[in-house]
Residue frames as qw, qx, qy, qz and C-alpha x, y, z in Angstrom:
[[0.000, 0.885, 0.465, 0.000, 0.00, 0.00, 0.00],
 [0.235, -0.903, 0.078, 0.350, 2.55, 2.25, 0.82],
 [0.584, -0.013, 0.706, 0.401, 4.46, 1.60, -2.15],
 [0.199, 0.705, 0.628, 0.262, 1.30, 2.11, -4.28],
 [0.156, -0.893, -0.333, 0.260, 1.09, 5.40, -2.76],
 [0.524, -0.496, 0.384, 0.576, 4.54, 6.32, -3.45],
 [0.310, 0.271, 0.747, 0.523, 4.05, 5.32, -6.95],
 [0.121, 0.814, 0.561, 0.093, 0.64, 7.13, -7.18],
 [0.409, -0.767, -0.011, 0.494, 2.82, 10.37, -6.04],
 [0.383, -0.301, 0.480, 0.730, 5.65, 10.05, -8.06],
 [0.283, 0.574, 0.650, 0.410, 3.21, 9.70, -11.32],
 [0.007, 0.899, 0.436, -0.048, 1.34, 12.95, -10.17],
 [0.427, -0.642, 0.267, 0.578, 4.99, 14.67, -9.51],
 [0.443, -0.098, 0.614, 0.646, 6.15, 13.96, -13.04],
 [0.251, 0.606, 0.496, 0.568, 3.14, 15.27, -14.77],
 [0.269, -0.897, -0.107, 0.332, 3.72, 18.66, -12.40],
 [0.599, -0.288, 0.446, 0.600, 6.95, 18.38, -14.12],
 [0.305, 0.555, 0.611, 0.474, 4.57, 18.51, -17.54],
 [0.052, -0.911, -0.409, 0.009, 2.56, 22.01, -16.16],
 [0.233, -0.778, 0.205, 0.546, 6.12, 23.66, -15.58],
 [0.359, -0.032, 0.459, 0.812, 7.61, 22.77, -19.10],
 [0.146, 0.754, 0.563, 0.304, 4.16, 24.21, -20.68],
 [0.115, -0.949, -0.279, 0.089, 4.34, 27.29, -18.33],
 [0.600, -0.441, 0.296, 0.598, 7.61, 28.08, -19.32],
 [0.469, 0.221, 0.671, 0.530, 7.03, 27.50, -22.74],
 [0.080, 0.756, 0.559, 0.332, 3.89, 29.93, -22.69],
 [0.273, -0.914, -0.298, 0.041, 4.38, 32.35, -20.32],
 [0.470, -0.755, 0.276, 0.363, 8.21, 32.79, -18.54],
 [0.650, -0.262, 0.314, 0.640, 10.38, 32.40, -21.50],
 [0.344, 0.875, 0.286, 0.186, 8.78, 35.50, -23.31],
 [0.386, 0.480, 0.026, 0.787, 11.49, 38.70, -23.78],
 [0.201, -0.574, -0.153, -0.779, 9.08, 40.94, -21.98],
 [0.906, -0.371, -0.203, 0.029, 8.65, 38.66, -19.04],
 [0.759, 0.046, -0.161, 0.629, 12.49, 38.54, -18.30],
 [0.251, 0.512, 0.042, 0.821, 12.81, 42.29, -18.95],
 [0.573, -0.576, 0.022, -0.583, 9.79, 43.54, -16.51],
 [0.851, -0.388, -0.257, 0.243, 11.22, 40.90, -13.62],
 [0.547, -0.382, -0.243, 0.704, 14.27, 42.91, -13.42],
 [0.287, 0.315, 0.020, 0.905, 13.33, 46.42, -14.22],
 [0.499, -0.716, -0.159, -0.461, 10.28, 47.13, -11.93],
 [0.605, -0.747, -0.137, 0.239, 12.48, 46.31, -8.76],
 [0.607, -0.121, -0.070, 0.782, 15.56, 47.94, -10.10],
 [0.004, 0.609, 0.165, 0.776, 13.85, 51.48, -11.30],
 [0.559, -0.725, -0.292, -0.277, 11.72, 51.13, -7.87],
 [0.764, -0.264, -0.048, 0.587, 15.32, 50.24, -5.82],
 [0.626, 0.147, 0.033, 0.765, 16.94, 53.27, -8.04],
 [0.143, -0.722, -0.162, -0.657, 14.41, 55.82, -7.43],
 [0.540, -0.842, 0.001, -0.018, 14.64, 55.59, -3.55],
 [0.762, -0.326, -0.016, 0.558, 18.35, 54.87, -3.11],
 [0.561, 0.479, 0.063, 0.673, 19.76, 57.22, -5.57],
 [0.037, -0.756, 0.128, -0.640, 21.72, 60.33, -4.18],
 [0.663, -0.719, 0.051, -0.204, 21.70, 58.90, -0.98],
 [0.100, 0.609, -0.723, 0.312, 25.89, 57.70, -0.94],
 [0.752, -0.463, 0.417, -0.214, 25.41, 54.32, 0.53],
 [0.158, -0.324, 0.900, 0.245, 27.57, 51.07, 0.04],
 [0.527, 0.256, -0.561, -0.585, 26.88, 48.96, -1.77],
 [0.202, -0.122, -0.933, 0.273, 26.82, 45.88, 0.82],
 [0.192, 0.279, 0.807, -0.484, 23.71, 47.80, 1.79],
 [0.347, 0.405, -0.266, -0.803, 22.32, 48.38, -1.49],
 [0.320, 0.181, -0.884, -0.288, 22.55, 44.66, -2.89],
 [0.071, 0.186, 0.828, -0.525, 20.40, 43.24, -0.16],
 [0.352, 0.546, 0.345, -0.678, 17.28, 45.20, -0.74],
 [0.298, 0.394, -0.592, -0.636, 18.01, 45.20, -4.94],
 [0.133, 0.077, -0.962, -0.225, 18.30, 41.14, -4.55],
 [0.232, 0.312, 0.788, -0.477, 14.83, 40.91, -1.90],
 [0.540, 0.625, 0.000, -0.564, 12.41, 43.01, -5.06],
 [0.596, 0.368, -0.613, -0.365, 13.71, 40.96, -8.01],
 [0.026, 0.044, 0.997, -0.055, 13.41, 37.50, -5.99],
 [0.322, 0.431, 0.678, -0.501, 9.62, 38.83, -4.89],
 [0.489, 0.542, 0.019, -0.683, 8.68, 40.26, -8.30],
 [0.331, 0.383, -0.755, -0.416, 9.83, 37.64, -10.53],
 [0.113, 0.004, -0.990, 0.085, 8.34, 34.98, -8.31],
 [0.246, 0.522, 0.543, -0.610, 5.17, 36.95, -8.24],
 [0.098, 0.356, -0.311, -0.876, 4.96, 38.15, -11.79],
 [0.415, 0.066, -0.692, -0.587, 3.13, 35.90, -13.79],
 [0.002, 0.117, 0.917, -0.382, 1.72, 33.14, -11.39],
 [0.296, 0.385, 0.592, -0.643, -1.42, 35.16, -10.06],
 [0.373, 0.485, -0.169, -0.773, -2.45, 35.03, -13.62],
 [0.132, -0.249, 0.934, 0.218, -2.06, 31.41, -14.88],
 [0.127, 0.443, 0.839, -0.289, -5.39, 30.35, -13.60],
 [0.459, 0.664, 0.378, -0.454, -7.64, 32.92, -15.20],
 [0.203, 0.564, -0.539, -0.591, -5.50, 32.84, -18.42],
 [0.104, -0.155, 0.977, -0.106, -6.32, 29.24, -18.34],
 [0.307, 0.442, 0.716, -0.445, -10.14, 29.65, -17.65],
 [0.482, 0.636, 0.152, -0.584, -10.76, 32.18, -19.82],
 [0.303, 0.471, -0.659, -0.502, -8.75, 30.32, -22.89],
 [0.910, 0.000, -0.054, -0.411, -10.71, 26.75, -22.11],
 [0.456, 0.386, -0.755, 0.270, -7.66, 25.11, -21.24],
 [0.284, -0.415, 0.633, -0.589, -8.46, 24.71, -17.44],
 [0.801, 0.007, 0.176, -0.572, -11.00, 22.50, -18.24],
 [0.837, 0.384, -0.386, -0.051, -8.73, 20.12, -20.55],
 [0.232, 0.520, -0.682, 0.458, -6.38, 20.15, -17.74],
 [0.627, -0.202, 0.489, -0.572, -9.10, 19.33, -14.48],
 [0.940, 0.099, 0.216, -0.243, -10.02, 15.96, -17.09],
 [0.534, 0.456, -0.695, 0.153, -6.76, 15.00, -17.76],
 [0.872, -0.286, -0.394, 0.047, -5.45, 12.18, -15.43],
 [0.262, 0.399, -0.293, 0.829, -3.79, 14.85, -13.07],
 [0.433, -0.425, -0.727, 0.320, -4.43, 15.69, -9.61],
 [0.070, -0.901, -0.335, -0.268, -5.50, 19.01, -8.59],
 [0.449, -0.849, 0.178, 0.213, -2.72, 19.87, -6.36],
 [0.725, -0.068, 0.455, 0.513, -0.46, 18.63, -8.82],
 [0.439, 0.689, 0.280, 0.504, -1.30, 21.01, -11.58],
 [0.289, -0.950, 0.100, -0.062, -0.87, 23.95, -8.70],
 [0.616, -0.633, 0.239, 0.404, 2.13, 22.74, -7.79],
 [0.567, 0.211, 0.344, 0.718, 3.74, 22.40, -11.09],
 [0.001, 0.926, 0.264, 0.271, 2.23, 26.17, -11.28],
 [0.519, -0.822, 0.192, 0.134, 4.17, 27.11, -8.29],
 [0.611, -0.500, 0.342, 0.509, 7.65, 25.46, -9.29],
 [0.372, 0.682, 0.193, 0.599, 7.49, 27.44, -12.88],
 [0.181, -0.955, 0.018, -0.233, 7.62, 30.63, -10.54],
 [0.695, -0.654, 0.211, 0.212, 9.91, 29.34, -8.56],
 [0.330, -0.828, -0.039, 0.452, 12.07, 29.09, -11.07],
 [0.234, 0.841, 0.160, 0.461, 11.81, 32.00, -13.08],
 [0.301, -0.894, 0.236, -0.231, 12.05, 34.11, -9.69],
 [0.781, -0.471, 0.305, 0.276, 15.41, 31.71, -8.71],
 [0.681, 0.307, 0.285, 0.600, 17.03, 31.86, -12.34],
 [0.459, 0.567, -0.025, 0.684, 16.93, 35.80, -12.01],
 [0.513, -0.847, 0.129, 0.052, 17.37, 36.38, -8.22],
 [0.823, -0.107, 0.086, 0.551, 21.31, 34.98, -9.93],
 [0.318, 0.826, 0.141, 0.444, 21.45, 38.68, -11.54],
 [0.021, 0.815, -0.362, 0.451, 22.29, 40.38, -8.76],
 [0.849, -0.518, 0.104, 0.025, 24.02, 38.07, -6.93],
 [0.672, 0.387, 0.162, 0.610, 26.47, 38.09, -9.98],
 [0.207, 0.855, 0.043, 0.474, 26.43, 41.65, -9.92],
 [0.561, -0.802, 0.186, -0.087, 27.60, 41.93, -6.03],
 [0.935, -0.017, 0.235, 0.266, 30.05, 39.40, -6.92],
 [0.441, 0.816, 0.106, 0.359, 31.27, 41.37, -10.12],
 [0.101, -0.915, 0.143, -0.363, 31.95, 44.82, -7.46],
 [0.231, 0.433, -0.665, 0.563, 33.76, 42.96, -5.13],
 [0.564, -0.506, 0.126, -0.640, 31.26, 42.87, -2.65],
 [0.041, 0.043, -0.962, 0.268, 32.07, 39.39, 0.19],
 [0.732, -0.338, -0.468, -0.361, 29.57, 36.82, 0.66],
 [0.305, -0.538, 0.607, -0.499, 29.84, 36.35, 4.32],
 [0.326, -0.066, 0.942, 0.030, 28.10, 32.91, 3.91],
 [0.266, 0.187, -0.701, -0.635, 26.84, 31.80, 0.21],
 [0.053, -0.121, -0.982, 0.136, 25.43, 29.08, 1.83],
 [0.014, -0.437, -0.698, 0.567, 23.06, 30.47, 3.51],
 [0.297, 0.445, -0.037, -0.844, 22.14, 33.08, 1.09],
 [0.245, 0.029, -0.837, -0.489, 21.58, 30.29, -1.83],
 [0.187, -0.400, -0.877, -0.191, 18.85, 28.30, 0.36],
 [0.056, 0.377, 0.361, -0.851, 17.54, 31.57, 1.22],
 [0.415, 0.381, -0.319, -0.762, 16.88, 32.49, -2.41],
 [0.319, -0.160, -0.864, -0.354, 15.40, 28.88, -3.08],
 [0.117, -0.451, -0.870, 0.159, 13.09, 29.07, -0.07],
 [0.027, -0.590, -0.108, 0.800, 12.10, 32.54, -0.70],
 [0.206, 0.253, -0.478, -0.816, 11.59, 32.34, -4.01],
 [0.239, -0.163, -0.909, -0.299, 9.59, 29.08, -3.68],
 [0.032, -0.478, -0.720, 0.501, 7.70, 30.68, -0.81],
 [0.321, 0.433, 0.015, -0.842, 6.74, 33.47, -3.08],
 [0.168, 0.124, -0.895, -0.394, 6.13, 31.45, -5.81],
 [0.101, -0.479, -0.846, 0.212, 3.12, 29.68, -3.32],
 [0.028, 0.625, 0.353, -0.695, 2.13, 33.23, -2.18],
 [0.239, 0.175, -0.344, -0.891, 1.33, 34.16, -6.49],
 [0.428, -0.287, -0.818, -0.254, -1.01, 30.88, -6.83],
 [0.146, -0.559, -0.666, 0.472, -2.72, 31.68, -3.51],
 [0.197, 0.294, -0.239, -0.904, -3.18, 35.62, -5.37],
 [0.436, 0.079, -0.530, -0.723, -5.34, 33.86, -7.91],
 [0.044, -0.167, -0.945, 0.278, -7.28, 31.77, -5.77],
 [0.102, -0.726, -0.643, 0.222, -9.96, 34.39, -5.06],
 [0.606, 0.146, 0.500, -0.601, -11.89, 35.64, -6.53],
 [0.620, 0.009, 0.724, 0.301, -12.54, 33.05, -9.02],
 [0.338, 0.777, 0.180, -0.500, -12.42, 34.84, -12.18],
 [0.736, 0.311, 0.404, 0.444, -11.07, 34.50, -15.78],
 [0.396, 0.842, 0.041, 0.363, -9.85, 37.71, -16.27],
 [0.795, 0.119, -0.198, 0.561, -5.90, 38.27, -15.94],
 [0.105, 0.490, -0.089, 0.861, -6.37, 41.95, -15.42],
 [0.414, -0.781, -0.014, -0.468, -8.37, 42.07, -12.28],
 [0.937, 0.133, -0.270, 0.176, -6.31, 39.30, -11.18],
 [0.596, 0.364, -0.102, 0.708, -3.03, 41.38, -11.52],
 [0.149, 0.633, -0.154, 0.744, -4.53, 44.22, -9.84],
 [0.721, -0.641, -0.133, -0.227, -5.63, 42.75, -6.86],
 [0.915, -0.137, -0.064, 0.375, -2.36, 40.90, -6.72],
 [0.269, 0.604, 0.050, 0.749, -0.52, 44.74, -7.23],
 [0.262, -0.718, 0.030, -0.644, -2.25, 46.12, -4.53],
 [0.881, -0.470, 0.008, 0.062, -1.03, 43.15, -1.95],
 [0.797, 0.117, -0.083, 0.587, 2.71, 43.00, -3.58],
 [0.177, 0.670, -0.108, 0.713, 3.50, 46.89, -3.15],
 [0.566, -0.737, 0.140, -0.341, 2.53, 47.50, 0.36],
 [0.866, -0.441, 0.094, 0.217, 4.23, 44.18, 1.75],
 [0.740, 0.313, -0.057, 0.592, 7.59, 45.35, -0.32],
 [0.048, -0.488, 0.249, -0.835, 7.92, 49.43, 1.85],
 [0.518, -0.680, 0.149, -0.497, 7.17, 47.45, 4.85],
 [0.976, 0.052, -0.165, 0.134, 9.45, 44.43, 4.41],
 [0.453, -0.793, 0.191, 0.360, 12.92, 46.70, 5.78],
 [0.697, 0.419, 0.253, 0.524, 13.90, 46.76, 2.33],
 [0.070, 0.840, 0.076, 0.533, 13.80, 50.86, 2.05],
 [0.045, 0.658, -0.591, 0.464, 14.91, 51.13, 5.66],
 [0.314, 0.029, -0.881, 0.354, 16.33, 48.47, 8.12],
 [0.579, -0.560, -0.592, -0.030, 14.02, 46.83, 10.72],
 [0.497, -0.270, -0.487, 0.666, 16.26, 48.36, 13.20],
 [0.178, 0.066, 0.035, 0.981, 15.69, 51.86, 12.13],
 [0.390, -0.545, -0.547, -0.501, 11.36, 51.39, 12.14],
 [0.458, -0.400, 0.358, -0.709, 9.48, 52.49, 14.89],
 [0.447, -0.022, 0.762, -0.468, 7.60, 49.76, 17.34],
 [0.754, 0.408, 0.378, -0.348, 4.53, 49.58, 15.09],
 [0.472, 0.527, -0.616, -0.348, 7.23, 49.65, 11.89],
 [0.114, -0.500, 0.844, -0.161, 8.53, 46.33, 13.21],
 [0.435, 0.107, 0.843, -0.297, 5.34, 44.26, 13.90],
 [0.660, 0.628, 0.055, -0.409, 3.98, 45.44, 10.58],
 [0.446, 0.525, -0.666, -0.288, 6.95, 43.90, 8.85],
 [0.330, -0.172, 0.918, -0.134, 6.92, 40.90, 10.79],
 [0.626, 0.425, 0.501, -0.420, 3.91, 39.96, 8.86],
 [0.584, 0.728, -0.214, -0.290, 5.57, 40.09, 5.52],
 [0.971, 0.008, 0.205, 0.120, 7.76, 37.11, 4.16],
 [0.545, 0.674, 0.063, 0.495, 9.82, 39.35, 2.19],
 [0.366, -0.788, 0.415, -0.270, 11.22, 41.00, 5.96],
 [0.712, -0.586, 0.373, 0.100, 13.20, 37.78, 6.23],
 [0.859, 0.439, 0.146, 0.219, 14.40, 37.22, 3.01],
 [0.245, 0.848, -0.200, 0.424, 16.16, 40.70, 2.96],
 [0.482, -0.740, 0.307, -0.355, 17.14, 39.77, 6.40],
 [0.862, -0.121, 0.283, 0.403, 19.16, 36.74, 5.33],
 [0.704, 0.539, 0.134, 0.444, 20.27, 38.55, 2.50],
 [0.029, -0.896, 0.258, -0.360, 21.72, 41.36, 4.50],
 [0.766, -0.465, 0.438, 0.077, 23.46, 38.44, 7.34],
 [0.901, 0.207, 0.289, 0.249, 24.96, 36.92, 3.59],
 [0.423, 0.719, -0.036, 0.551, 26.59, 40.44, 2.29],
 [0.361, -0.834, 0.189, -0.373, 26.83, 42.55, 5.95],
 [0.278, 0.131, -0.743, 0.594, 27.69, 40.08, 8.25],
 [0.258, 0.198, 0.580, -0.747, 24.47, 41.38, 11.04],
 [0.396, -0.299, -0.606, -0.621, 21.05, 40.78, 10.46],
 [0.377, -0.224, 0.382, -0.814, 17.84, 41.87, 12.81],
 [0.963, -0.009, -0.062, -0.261, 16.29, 38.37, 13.04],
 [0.698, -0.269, 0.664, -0.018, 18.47, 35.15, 14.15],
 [0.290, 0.211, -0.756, -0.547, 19.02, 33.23, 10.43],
 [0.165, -0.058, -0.950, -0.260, 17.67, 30.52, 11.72],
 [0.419, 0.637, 0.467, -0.448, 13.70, 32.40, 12.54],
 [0.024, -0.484, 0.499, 0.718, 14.68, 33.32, 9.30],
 [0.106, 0.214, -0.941, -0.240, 14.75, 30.45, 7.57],
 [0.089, 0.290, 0.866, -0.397, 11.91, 29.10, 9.98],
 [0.291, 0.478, 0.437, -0.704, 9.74, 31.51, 9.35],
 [0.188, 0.327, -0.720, -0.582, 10.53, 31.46, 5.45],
 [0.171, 0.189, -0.955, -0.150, 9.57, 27.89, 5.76],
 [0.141, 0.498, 0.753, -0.406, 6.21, 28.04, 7.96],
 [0.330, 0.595, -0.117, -0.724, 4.88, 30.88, 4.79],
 [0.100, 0.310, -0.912, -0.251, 5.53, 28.10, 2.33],
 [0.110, -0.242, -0.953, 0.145, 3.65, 25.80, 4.01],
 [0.247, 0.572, 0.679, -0.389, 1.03, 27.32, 4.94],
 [0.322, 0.555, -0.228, -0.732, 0.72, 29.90, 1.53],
 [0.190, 0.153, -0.894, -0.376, 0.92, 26.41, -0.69],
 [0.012, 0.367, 0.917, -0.160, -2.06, 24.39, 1.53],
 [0.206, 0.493, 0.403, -0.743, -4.01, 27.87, 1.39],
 [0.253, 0.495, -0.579, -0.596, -3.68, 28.06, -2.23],
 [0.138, -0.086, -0.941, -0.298, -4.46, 24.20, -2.95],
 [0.053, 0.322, 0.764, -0.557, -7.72, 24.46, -0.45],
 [0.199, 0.601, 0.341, -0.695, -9.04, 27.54, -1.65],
 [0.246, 0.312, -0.575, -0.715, -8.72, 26.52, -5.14],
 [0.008, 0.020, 0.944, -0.329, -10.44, 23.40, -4.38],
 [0.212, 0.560, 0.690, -0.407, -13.36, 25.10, -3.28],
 [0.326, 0.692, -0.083, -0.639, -13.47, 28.11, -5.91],
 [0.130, -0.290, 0.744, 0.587, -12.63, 26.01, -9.02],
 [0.292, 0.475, 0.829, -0.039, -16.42, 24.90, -10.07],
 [0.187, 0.868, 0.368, -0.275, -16.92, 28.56, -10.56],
 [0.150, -0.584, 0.463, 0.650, -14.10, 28.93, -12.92],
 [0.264, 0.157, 0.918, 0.252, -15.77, 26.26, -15.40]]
């Protein structure tokens, strides 16, 4: 039985495997796609920093935390009503495929997109000179961070159940901006007030930047390993919200 199960798993894995080459194919390996991942967090990065004379160890940090969250957010919250409204969703629900399986393979296209060009500016620190204090740590940041955002675009399109890409986008706009100018990207955790502090705690994207500053700096306002933890308990619970609430809202996408 357990065996069977295994088996029944793997099978459902591999055709997840099928939903990421497709979404690749259709969506992430477009020109325009690639481009708009890294220029909406570097214009948004260059308009606040610029003039202000800082190093660059604390420049890279914040650059790398907006191009892991926007690339792993960019397309996702849109899959699902591009899907609905082209009659594809439907060819996909009666294929021999599991519902959480088609999400996931959703999710690990985002993931990585938003992991193949969180490598930009990691290169680029590299390039200047800039020390990793510990690589290590900063790599399975950017994989669980990128996969936790990744969950947190498919949980975007969950609700409300609609086929249209544009309301979709802006709903998913009006959640991704706020949590990015309260995440300690613009200024350190340390430097927020009381209420700054407990308002970022609430954003996934406050620990990401917070490994990534412990991987370039050396100091980071969180422990790595709540980091990491906390990284990892967003994940988990963005991915099950996401499969659940699709679950229930998918009849009304048909």
């Amino acid at each position: 039985m357990f065996l069977m199960a295994n088996s029944l798993c793997w099978d459902q894995f591999k055709r997840s495997l099928a939903i990421v080459k497709k979404n690749i194919r259709i969506y992430y390996s477009k020109g325009p796609v690639i481009i708009f991942g890294l220029l909406v967090p570097f214009f948004l990065f260059l308009s606040f920093y610029i003039g202000r004379n800082l190093p660059a160890e604390e420049l890279i940090p914040g650059l790398l935390g907006m191009t892991a969250f926007f690339t792993a957010t960019s397309v996702g919250p849109a899959i699902v009503p591009w899907e609905a409204r082209a009659k594809t969703l439907e060819r996909l629900i009666s294929s021999p495929i599991s519902l959480w399986a088609i999400f996931l393979g959703d999710v690990l296209s985002s993931f990585l997109f938003g992991a193949f060009v969180s490598l930009f500016p990691i290169i680029v620190a590299l390039f200047i000179g800039i020390e990793m204090v510990n690589l290590l740590v900063l790599a399975l940041g950017v994989i669980l961070a990128t996969f936790c955002f990744a969950s947190l675009s498919i949980l975007l399109s969950s609700y409300p159940p609609t086929d249209s890409p544009a309301g979709v986008m802006m709903i998913s706009s009006m959640v991704k901006f706020p949590l990015v100018f309260i995440s300690g990207i613009f200024i350190p955790i340390e430097e927020l007030p009381a209420w700054g502090k407990t308002l970022s705690s609430i954003s996934p994207l406050t620990y990401f930047t917070d490994l990534a500053r412990n991987s370039m700096q050396g100091r980071s306002f969180y422990p790595v390993e709540l980091d990491l933890v906390v990284l990892l308990i967003f994940t988990i619970v963005f991915l099950v919200a996401a499969i659940k609430i699709h679950e229930r809202t998918m009849p009304k996408r048909l």
